[in-house]
C-alpha positions as CSV (number, residue, x, y, z in Angstrom):
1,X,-98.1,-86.2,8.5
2,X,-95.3,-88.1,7.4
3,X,-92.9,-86.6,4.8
4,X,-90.4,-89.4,2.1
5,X,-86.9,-87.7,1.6
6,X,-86.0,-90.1,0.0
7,X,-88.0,-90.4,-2.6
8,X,-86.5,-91.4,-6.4
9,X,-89.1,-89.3,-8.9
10,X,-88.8,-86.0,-8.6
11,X,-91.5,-85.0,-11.1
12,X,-93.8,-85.3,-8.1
13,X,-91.9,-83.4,-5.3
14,X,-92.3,-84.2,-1.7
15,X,-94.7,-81.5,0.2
16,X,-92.9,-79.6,2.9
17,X,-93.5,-78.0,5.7
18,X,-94.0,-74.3,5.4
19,X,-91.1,-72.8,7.4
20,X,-91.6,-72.4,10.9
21,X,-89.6,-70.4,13.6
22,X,-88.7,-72.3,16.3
23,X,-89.4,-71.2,19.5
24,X,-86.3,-70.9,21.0
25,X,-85.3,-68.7,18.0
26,X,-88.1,-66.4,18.6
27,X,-87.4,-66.8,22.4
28,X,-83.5,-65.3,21.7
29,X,-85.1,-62.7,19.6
30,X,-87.3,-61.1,22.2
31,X,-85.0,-61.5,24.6
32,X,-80.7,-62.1,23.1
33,X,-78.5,-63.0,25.3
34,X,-74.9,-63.1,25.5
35,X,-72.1,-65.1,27.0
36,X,-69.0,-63.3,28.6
37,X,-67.7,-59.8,30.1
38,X,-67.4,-56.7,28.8
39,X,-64.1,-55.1,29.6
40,X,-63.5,-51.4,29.6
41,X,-59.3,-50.6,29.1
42,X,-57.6,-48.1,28.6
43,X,-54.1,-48.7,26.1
44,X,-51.1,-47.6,25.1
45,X,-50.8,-47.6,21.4
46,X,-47.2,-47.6,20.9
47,X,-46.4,-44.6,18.6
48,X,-43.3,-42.8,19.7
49,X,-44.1,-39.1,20.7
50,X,-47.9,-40.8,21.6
51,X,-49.4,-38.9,24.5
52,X,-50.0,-42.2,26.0
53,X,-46.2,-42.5,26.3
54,X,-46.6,-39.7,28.6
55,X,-48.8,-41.8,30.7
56,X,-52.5,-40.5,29.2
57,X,-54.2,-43.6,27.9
58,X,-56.0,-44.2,25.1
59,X,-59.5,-45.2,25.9
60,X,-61.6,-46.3,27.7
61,X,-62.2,-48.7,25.2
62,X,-64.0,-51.6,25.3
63,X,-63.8,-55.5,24.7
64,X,-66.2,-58.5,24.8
65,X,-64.1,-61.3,26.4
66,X,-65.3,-65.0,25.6
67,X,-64.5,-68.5,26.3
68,X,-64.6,-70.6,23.3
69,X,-62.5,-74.4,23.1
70,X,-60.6,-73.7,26.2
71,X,-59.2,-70.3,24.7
72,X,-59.9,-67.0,26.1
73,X,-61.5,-64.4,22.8
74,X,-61.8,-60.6,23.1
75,X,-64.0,-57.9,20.4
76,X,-63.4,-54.8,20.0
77,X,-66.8,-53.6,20.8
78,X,-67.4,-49.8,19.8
79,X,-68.7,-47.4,22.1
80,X,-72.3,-47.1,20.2
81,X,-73.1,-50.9,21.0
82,X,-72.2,-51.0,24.7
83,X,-75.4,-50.0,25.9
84,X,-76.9,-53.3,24.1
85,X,-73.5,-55.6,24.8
86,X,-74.4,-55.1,28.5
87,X,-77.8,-55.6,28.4
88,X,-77.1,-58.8,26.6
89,X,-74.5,-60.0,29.1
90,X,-77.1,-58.8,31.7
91,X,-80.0,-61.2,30.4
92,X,-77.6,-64.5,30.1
93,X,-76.5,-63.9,34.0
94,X,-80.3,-63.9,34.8
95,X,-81.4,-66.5,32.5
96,X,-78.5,-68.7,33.8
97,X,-79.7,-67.9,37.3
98,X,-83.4,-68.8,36.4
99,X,-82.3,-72.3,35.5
100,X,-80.3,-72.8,38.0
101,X,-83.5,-72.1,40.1
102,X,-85.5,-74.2,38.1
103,X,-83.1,-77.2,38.1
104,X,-82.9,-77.1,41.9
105,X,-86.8,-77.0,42.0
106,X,-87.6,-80.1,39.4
107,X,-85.0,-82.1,41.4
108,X,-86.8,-81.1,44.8
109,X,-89.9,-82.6,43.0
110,X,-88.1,-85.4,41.3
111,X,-86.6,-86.2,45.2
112,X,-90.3,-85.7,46.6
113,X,-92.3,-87.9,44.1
114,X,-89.4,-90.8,44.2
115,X,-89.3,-90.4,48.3
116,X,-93.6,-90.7,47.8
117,X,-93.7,-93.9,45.8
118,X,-91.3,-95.3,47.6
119,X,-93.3,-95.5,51.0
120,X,-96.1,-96.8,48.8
């Protein structure tokens, strides 16, 4: 089915497409993943008269460190959401793994099939 954008009279609209989710979206929902380390720290806050001036450190706290255009990112992430940050983090390092797999694989089968017809 082919849809006109374009089209000049608008009495008669265009049809759409009921709104689908795409799979990938539904993909990341069952399964989210995230990119980048979680960090647990313990700070000094800087008040004078602080007991972390006394050398006991605020904390642990934790933060969410990121790449993004070259430029190391941190998030305060509170202690509620850890439990899911890591889990997160945990999925991406597997599903980063998996496709590293599968890429090594396709291009095993890629090599073989070329190598195949090339003896024909």
């Amino acid at each position: 089915m082919c849809y006109d954008t374009h089209r000049k009279d608008m009495r008669h609209p265009t049809p759409r497409r009921p709104a689908r989710r795409q799979p990938r979206q539904a993909l990341f929902e069952l399964f989210p993943v995230l990119a980048g380390s979680l960090v647990k720290q313990y700070v000094i806050c800087g008040k004078s008269g602080c007991r972390c001036q006394r050398g006991q450190k605020h904390g642990p706290l934790f933060y969410l460190y990121w790449k993004e255009q070259g430029r190391s990112r941190s998030l305060y992430v509170p202690r509620e959401k850890v439990v899911e940050i890591r889990r997160q983090i945990q999925n991406y390092r597997r599903l980063q793994k998996e496709l590293a797999k599968r890429g090594r694989q396709q291009l095993r089968e890629w090599q073989r099939n070329l190598q195949e017809e090339h003896r024909r």
